[in-house]
mmJSON file of the N, C-alpha and C atoms, coordinates in Angstrom:
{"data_MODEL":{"atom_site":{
"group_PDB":["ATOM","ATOM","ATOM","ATOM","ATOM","ATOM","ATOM","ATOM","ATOM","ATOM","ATOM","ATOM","ATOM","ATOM","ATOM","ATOM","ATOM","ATOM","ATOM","ATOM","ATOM","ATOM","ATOM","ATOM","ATOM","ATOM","ATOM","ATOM","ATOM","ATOM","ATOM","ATOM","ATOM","ATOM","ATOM","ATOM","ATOM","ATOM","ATOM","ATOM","ATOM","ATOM","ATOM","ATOM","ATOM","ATOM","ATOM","ATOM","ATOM","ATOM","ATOM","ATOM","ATOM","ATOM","ATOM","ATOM","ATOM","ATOM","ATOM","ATOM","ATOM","ATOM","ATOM","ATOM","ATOM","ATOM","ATOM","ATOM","ATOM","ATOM","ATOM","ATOM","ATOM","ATOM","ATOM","ATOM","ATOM","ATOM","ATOM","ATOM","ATOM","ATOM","ATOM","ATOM","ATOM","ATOM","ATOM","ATOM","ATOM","ATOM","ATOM","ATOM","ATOM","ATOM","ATOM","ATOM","ATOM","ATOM","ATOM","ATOM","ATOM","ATOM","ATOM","ATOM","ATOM","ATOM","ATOM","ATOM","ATOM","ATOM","ATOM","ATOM","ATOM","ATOM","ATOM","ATOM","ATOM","ATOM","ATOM","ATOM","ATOM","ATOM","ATOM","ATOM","ATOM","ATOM","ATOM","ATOM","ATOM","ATOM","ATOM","ATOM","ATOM","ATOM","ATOM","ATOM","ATOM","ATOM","ATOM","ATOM","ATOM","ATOM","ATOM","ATOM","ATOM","ATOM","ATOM","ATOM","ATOM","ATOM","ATOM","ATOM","ATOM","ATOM","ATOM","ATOM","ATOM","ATOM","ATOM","ATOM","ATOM","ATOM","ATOM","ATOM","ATOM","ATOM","ATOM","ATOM","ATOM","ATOM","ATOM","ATOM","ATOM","ATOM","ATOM","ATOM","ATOM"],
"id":[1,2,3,4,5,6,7,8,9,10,11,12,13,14,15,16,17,18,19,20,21,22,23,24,25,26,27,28,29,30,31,32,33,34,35,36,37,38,39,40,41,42,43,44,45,46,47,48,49,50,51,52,53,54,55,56,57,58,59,60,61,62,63,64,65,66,67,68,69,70,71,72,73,74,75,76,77,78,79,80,81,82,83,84,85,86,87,88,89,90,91,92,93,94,95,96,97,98,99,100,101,102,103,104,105,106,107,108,109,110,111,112,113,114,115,116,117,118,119,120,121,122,123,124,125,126,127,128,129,130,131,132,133,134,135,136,137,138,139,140,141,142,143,144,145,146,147,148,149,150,151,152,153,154,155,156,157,158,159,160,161,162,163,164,165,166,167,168,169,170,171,172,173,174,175,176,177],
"type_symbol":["N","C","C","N","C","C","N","C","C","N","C","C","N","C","C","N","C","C","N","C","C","N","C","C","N","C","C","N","C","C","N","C","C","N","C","C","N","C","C","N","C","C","N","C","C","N","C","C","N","C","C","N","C","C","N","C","C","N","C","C","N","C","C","N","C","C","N","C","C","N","C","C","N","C","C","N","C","C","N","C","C","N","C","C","N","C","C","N","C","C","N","C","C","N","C","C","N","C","C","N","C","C","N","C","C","N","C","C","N","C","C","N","C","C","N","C","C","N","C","C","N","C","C","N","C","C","N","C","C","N","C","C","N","C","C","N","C","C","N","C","C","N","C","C","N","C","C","N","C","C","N","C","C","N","C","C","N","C","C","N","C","C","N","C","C","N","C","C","N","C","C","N","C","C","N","C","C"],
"label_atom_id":["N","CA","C","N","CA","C","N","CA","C","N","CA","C","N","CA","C","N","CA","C","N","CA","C","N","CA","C","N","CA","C","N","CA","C","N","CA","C","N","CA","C","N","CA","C","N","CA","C","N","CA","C","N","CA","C","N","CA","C","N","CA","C","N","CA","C","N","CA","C","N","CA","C","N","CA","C","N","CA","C","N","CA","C","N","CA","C","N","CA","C","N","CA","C","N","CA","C","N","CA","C","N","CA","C","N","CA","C","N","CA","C","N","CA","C","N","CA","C","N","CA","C","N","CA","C","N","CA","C","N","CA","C","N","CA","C","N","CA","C","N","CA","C","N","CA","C","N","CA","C","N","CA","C","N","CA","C","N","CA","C","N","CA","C","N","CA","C","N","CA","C","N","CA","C","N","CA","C","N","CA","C","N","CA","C","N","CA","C","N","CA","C","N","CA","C","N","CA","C","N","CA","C","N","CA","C"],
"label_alt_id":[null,null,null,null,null,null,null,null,null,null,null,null,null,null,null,null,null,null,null,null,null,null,null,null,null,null,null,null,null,null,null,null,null,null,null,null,null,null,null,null,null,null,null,null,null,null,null,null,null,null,null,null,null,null,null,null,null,null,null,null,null,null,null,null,null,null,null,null,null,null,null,null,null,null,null,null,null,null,null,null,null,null,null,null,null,null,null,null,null,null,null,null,null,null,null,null,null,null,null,null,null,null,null,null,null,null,null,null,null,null,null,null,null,null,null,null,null,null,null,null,null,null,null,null,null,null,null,null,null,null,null,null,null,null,null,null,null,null,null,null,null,null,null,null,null,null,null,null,null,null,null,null,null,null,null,null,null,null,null,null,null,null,null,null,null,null,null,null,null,null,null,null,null,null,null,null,null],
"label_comp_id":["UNK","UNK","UNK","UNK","UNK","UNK","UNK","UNK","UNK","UNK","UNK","UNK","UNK","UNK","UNK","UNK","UNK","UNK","UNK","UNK","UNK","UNK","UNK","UNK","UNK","UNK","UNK","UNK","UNK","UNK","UNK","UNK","UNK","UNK","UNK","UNK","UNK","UNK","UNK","UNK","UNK","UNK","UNK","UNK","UNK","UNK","UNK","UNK","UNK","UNK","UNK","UNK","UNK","UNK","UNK","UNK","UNK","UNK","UNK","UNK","UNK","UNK","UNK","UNK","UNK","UNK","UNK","UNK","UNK","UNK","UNK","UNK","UNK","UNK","UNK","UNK","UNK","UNK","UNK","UNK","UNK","UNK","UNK","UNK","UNK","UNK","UNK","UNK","UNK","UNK","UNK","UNK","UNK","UNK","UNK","UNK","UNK","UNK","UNK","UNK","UNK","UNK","UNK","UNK","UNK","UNK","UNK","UNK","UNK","UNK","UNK","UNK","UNK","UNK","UNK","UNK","UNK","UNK","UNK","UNK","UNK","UNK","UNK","UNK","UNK","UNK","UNK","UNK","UNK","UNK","UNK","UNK","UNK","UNK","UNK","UNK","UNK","UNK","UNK","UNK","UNK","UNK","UNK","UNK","UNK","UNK","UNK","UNK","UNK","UNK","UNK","UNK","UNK","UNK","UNK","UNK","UNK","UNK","UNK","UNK","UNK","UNK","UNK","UNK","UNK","UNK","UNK","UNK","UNK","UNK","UNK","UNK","UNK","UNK","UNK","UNK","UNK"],
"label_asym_id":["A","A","A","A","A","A","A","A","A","A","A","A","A","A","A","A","A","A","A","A","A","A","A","A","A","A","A","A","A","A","A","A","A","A","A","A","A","A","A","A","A","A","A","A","A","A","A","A","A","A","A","A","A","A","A","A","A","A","A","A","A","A","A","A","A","A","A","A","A","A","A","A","A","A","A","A","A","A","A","A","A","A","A","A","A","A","A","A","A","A","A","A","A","A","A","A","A","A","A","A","A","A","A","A","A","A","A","A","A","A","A","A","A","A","A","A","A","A","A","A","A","A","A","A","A","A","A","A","A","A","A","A","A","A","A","A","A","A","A","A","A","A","A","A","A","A","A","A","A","A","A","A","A","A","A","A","A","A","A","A","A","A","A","A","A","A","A","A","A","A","A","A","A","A","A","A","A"],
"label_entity_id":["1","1","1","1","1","1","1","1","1","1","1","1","1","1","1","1","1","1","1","1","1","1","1","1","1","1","1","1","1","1","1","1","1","1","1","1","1","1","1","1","1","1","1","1","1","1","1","1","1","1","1","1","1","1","1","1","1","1","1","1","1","1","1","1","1","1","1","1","1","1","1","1","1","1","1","1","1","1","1","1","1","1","1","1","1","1","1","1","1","1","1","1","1","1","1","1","1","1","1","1","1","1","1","1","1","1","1","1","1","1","1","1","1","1","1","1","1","1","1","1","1","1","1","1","1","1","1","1","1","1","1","1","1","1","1","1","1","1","1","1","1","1","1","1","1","1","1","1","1","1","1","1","1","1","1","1","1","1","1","1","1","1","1","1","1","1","1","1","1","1","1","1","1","1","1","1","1"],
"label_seq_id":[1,1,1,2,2,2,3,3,3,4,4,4,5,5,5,6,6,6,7,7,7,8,8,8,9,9,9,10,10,10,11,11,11,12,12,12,13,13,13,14,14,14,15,15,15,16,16,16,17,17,17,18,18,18,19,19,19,20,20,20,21,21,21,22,22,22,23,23,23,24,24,24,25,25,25,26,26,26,27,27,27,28,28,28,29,29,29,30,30,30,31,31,31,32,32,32,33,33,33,34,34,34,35,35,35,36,36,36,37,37,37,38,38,38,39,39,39,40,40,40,41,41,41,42,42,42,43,43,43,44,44,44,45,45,45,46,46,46,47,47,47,48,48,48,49,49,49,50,50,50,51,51,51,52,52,52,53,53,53,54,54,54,55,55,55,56,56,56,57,57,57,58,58,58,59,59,59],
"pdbx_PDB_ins_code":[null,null,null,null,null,null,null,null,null,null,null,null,null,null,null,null,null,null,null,null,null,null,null,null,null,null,null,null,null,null,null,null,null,null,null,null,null,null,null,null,null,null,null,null,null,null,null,null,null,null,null,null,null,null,null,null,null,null,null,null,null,null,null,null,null,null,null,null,null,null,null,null,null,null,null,null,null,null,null,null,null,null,null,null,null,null,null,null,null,null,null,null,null,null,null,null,null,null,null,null,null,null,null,null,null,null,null,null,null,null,null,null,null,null,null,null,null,null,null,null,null,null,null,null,null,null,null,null,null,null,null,null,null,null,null,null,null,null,null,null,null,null,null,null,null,null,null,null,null,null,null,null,null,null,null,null,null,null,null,null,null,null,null,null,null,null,null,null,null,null,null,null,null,null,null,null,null],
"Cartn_x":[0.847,0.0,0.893,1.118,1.753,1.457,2.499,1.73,2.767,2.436,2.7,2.647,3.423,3.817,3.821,2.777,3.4,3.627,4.321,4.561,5.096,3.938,4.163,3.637,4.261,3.355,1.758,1.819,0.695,-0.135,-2.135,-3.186,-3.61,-3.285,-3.629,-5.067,-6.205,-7.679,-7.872,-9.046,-9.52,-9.313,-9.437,-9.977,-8.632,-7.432,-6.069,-5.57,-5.923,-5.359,-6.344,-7.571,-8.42,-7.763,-7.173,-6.651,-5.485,-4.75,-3.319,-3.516,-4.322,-4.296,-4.91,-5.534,-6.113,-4.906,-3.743,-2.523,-1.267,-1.289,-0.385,-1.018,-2.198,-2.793,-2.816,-3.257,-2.666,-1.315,-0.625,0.982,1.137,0.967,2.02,0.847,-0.225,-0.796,0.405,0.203,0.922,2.021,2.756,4.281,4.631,3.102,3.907,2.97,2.252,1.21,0.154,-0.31,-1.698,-2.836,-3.507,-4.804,-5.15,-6.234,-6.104,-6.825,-7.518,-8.051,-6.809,-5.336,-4.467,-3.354,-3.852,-3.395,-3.225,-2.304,-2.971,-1.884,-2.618,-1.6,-1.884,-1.001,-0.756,-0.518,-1.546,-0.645,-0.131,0.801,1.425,1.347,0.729,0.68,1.459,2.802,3.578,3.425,3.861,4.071,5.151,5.134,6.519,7.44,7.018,7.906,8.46,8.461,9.22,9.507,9.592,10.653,11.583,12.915,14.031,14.565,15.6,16.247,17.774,18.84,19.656,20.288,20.529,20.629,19.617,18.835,17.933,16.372,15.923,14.156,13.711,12.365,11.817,10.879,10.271,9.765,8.187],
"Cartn_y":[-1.177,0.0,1.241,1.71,3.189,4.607,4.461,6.127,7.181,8.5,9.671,10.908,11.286,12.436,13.951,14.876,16.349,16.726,17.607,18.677,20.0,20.877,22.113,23.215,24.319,25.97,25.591,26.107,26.179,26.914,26.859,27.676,27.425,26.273,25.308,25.177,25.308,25.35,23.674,23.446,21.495,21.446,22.831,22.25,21.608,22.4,22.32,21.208,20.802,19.071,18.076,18.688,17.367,17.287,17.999,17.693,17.276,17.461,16.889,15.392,15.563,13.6,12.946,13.547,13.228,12.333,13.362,13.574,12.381,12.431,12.038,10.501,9.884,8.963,7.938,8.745,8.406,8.389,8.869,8.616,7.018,7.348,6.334,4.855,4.773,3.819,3.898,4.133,3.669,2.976,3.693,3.534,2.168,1.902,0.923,-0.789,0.294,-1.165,-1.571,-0.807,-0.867,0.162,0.062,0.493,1.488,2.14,3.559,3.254,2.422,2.156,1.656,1.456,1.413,2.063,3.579,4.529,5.699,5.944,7.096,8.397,9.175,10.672,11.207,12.118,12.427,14.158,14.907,16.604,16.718,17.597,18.417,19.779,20.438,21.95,22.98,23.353,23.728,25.033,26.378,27.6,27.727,28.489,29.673,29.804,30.283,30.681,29.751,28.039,26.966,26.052,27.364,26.044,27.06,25.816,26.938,25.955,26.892,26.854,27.113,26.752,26.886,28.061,27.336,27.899,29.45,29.759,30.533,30.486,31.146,30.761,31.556,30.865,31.739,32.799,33.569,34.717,34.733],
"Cartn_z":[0.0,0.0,0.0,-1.083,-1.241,-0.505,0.472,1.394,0.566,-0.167,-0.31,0.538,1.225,2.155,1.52,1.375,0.548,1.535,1.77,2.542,1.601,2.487,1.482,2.361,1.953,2.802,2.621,4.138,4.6,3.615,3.212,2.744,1.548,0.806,-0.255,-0.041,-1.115,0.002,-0.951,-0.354,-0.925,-2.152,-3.011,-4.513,-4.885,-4.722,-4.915,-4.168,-3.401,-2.768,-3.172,-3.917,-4.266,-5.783,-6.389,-7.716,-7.515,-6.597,-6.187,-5.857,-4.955,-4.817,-5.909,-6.484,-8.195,-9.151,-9.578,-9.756,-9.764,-8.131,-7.184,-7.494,-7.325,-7.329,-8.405,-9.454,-10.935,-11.469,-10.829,-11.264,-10.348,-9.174,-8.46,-8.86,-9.422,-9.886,-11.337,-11.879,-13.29,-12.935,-12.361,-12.501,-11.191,-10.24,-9.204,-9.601,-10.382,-10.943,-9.757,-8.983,-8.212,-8.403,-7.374,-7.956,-6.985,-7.15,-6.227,-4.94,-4.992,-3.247,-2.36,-3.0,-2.232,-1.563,-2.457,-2.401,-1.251,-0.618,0.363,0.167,0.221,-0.023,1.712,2.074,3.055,2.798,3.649,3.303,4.556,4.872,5.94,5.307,6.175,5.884,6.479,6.432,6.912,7.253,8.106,7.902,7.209,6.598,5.902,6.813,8.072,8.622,9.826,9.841,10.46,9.113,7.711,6.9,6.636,6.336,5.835,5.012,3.92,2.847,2.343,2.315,1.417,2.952,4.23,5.187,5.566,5.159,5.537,5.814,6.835,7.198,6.054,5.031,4.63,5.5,4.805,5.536,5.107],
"occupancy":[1.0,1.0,1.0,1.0,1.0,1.0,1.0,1.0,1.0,1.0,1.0,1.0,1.0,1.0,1.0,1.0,1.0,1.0,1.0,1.0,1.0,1.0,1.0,1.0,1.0,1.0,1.0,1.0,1.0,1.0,1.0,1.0,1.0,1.0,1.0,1.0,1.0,1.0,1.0,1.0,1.0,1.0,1.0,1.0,1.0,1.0,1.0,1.0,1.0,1.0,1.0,1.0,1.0,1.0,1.0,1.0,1.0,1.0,1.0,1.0,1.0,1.0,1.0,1.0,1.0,1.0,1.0,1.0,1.0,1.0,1.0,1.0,1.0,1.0,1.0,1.0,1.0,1.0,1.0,1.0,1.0,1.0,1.0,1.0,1.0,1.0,1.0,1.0,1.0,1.0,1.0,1.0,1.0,1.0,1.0,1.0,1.0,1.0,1.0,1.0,1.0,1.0,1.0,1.0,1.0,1.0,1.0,1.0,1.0,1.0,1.0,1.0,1.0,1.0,1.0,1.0,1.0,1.0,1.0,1.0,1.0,1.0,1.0,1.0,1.0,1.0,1.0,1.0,1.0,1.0,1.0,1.0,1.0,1.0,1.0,1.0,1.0,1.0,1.0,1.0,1.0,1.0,1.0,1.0,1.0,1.0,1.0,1.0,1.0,1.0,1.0,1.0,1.0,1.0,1.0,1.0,1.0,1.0,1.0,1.0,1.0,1.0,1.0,1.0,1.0,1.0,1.0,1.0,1.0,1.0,1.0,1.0,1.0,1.0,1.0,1.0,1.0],
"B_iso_or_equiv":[0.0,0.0,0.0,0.0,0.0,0.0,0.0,0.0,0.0,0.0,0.0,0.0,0.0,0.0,0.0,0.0,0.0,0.0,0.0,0.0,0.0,0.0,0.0,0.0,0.0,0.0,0.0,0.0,0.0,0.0,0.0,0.0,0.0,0.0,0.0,0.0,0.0,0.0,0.0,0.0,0.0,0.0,0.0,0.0,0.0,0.0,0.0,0.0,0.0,0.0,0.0,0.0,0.0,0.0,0.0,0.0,0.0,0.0,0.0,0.0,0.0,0.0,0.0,0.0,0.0,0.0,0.0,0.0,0.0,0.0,0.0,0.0,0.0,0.0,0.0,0.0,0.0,0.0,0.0,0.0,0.0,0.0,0.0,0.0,0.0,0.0,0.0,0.0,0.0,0.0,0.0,0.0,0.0,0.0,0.0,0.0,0.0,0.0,0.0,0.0,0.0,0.0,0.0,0.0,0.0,0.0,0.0,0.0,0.0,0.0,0.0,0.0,0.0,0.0,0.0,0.0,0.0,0.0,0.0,0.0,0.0,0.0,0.0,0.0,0.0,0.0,0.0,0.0,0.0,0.0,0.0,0.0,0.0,0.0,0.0,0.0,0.0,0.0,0.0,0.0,0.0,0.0,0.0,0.0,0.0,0.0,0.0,0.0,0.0,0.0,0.0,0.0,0.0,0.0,0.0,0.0,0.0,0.0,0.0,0.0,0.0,0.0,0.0,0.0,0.0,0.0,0.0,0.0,0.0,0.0,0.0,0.0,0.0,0.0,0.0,0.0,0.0],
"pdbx_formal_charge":[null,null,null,null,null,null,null,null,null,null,null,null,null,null,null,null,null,null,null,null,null,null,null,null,null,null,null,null,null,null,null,null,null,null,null,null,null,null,null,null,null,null,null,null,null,null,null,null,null,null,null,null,null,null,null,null,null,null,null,null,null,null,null,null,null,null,null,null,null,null,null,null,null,null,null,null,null,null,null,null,null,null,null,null,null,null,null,null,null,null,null,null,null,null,null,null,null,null,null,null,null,null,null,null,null,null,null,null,null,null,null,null,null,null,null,null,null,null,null,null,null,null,null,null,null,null,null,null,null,null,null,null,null,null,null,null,null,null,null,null,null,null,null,null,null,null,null,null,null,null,null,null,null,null,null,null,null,null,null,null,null,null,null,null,null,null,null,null,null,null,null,null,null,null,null,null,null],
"auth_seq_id":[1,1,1,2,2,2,3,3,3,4,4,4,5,5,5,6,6,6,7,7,7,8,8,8,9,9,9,10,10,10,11,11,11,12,12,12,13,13,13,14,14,14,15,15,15,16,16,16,17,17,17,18,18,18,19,19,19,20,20,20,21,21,21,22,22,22,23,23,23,24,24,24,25,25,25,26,26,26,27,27,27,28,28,28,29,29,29,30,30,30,31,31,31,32,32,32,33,33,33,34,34,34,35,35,35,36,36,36,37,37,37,38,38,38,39,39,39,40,40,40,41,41,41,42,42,42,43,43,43,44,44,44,45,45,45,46,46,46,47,47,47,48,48,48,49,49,49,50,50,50,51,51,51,52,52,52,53,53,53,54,54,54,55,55,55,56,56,56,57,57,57,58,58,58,59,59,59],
"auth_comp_id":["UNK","UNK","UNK","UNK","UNK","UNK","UNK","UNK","UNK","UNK","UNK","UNK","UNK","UNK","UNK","UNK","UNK","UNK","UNK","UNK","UNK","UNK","UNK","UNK","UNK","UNK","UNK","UNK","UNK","UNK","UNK","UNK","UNK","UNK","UNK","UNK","UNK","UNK","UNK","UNK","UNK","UNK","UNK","UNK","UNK","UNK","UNK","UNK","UNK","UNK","UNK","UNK","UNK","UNK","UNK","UNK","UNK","UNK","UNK","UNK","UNK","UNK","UNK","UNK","UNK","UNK","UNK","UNK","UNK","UNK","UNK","UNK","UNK","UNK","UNK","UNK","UNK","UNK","UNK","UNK","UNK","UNK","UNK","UNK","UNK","UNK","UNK","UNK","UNK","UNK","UNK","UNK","UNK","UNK","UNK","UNK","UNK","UNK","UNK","UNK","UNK","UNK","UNK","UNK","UNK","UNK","UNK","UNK","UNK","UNK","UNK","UNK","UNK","UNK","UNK","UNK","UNK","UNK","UNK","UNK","UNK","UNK","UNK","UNK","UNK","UNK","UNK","UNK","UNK","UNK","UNK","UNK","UNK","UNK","UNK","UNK","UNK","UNK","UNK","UNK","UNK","UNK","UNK","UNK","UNK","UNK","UNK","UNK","UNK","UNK","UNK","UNK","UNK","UNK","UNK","UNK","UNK","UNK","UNK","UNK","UNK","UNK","UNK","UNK","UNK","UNK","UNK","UNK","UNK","UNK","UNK","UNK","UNK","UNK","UNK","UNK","UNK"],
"auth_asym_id":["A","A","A","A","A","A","A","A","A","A","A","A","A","A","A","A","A","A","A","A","A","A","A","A","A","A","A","A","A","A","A","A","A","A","A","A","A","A","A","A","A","A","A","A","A","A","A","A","A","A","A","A","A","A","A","A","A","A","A","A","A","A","A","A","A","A","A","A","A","A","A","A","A","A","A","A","A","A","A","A","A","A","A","A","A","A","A","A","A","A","A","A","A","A","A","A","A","A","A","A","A","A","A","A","A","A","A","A","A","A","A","A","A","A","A","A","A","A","A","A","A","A","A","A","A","A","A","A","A","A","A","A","A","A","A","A","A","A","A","A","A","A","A","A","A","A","A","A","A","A","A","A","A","A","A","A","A","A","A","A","A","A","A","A","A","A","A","A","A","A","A","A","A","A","A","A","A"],
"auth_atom_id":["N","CA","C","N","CA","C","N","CA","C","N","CA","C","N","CA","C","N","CA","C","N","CA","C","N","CA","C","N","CA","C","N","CA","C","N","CA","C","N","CA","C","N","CA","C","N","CA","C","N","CA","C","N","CA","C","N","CA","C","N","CA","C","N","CA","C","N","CA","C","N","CA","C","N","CA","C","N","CA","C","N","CA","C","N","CA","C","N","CA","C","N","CA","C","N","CA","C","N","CA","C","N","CA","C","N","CA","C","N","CA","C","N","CA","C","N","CA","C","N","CA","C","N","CA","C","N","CA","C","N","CA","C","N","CA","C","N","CA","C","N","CA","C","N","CA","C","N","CA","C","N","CA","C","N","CA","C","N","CA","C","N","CA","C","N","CA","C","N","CA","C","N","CA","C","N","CA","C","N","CA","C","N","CA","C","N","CA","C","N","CA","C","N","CA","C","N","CA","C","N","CA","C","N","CA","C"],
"pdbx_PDB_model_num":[1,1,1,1,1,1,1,1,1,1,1,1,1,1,1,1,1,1,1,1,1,1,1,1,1,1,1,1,1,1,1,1,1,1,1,1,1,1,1,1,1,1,1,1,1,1,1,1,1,1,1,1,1,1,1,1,1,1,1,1,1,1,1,1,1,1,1,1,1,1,1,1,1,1,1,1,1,1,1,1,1,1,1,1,1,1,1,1,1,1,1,1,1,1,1,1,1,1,1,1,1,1,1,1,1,1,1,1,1,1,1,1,1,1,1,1,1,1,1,1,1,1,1,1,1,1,1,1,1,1,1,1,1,1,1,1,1,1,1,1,1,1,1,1,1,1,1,1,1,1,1,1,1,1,1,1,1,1,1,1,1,1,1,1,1,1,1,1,1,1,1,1,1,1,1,1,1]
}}}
């Protein structure tokens, strides 16, 4: 059973994660050769400001 982890800035509203796991769902079916009821996507909704980059916090 394939778990997918996004993690991304926080304020993505449903429509935009219901087309993502849309997406996400249909790829990792093709490419692992299962089917989508075995599928699970995972969001983490991060703030901006507890991720950092290339040694710096974004803002």
């Amino acid at each position: 059973m394939p778990t997918v982890t996004i993690q991304w800035f926080d304020g993505r509203d449903a429509e935009t994660k219901k087309k993502t796991i849309e997406l996400v769902t249909k790829a990792i079916c093709e490419g692992c050769g299962t089917s989508p009821e075995h599928v699970t996507v995972i969001f983490q909704d991060i703030k901006k400001s507890d991720w950092g980059s290339n040694g710096k916090l974004y803002e």
